[in-house]
Every structure is written in C-alpha cells, then in structure tokens.
C-alpha positions as CSV (number, residue, x, y, z in Angstrom):
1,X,-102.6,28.1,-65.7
2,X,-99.3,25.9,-66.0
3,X,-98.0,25.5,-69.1
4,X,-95.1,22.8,-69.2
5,X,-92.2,24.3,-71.9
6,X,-90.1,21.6,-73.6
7,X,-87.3,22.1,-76.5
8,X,-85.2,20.2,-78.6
9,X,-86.2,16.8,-77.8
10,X,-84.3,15.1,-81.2
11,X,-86.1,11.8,-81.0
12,X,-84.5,11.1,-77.8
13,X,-87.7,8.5,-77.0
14,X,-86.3,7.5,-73.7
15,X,-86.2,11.3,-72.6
16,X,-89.6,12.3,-74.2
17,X,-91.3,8.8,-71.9
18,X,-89.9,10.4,-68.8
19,X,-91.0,14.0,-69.8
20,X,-94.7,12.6,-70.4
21,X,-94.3,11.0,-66.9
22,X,-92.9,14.5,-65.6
23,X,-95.3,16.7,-67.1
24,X,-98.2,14.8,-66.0
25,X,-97.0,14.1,-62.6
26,X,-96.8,18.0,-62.8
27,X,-100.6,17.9,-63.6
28,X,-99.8,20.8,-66.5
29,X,-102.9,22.5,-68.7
30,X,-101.1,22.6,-71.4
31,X,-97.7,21.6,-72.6
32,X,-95.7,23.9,-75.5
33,X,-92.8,22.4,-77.8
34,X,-90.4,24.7,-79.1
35,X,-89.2,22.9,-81.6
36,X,-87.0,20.0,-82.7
37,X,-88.8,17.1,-82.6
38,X,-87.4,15.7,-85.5
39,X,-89.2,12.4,-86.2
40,X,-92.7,11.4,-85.8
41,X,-91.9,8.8,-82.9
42,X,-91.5,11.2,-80.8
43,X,-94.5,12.6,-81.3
44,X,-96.2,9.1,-80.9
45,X,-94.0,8.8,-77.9
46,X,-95.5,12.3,-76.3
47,X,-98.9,10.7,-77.2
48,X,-100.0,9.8,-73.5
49,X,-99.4,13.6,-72.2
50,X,-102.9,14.2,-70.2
51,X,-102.6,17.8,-71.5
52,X,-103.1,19.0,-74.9
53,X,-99.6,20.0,-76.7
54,X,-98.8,23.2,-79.1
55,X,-95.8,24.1,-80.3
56,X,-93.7,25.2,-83.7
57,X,-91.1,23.9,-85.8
58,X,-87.6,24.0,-85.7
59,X,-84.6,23.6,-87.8
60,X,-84.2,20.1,-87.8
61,X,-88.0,19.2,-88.2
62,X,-87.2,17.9,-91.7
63,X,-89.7,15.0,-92.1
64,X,-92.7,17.3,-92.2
65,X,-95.1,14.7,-94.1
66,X,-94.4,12.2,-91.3
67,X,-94.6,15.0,-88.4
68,X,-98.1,16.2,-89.2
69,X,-99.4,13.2,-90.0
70,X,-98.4,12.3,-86.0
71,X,-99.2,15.5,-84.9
72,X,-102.9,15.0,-86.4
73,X,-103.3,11.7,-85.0
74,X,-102.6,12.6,-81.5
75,X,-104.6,15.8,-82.1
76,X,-101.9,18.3,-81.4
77,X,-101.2,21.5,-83.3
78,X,-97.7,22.7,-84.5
79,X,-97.0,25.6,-86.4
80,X,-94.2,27.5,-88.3
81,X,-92.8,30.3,-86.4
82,X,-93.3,32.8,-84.5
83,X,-96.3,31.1,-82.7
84,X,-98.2,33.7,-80.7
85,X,-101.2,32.6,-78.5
86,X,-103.5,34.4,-75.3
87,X,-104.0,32.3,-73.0
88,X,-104.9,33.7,-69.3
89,X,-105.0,36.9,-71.2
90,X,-101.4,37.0,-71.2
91,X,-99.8,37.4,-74.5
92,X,-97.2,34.7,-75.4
93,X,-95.1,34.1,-78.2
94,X,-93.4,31.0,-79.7
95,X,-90.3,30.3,-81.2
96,X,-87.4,28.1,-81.9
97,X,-84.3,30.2,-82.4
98,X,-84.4,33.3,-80.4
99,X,-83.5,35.1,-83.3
100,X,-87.0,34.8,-84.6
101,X,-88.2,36.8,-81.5
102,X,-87.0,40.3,-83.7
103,X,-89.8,42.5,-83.9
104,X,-91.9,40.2,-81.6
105,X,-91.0,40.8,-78.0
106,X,-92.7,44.2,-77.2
107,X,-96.6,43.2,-76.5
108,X,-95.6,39.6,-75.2
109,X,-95.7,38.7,-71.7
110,X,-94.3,35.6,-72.0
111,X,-91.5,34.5,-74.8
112,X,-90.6,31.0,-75.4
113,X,-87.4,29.4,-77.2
114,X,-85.4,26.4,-77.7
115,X,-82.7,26.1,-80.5
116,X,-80.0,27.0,-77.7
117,X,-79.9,23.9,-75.8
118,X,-79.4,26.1,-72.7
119,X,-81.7,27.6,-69.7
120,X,-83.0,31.3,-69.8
121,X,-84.9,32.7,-67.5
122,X,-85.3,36.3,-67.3
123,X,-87.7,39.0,-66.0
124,X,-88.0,42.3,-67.5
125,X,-90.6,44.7,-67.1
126,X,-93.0,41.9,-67.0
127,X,-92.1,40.0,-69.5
128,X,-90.4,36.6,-69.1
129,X,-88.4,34.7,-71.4
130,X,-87.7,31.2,-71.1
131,X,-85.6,27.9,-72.1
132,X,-85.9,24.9,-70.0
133,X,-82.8,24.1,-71.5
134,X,-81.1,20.6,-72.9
135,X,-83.5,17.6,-72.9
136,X,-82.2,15.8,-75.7
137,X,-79.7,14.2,-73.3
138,X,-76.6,15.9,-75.7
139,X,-75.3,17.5,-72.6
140,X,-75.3,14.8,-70.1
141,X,-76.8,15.8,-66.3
142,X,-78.4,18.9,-68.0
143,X,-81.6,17.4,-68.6
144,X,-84.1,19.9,-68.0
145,X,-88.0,20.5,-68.9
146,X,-90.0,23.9,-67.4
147,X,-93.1,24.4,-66.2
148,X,-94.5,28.1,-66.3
149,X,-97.4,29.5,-64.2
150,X,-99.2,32.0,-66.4
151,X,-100.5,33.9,-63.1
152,X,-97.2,35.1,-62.1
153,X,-95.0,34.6,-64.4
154,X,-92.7,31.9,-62.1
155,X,-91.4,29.1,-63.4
156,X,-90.1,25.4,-62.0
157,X,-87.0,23.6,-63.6
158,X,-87.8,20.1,-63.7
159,X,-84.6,18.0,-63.8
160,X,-84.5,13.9,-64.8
C-alpha cells in the first residue's frame, strides 16, 4: 500500500491544490495528515484527493467546530492524538509533535509526525519514522510531501 504523508499545511490553499494534484498523480491508497490544517478551506481544498484522507490534530487546529464540520463533509476522519491504525498488517502510529510518540514507539512499524517543519527519515530495527517536512511554504524551496510504501517500509520525497 502507499500511503501519501502530509504535515503542517496552515491553510496554505495554493500548496494543498498542488499536493491534491501530487498525491493523485502519485495514485496513493490512502493519504495521512499529521496535523495543522488550521482552517476548514483547506480541508475543502484537499476535497478532490482520489484517496481517502486520515489524520490528527495539531496545535494550531483551533477552529475545531469549522474543521469537523469540513472534515465530515468530505468524509474524512481526524482524530486527537496519538492516532494508531493497521493497515497492511503493519502497525502505525500518528502524531503531530514527536513528543507525543513517548510511550508509543515500541510495537509500531511505522511513526508519523509533523509539528517540526523538517524531514525525518529513519530506519531502526524495522521501524521507520517519518516527516515529509515543510509544505506550508514558510521555508521557501523546502516544499516537501512523502509517500510511504507499507511493503517495505521506503519512502519518496515529493518536492513542488
């Protein structure tokens, strides 16, 4: 399965057009947002993805009444963190800010953050924890999303 991995996308509408163009040029399954949406266009914005979308909250998701009602409209599902899921029967678990991972990381083969603004990709044991990075478009030239293949744990940078 590929799973396309997006993060802190702060209602940057023009970014979030060209990651629903990226993600389903990419033909993903499923698409994860780690948090920071921050307003409900965005999440009207994501609304042509081909690929259902899960993901959590994060710190600046503070128009929740707006947010859901979006997120229920379009049919996706967001959650407060930690998220975990099995998909592929691989474990993964969901957060913003990798600080909520404390406590989490031992059975997971996959860990997902945002928060950071900043790639992370590593491989332990098995395990792979990853950040596409800055999509936002705060750290101009940085703009990254990620794809990551559930059968091998490998992952794709996708820069716009």
């Amino acid at each position: 399965m590929r799973i396309g991995v997006v993060s802190d996308t702060h209602n940057n509408l023009k970014n979030v057009r060209r990651i629903v163009e990226l993600f389903n040029a990419a033909e993903v399954d499923r698409v994860i947002h780690t948090g920071d949406i921050t307003q409900a266009k965005t999440i009207e914005a994501m609304g042509p993805l081909h690929a259902p979308m899960i993901g959590v909250f994060g710190n600046n998701d503070q128009e929740r009444p707006s947010l859901a009602a979006a997120i229920e409209r379009f049919g996706f599902e967001f959650y407060e963190p930690p998220l975990q899921l099995c998909w592929d029967d691989r474990n993964i678990i969901v957060v913003h800010d990798p600080l909520e991972f404390e406590g989490h990381l031992n059975t997971q083969a996959i860990a997902l953050h945002g928060h950071t603004h900043r790639y992370r990709c590593e491989h332990t044991d098995g395990q792979l924890i990853f950040n596409p990075g800055e999509c936002a478009g705060m750290m101009k030239g940085a703009n990254a999303i990620g794809v990551v293949n559930t059968t091998d744990l490998s992952t794709e940078l996708l820069r716009f």
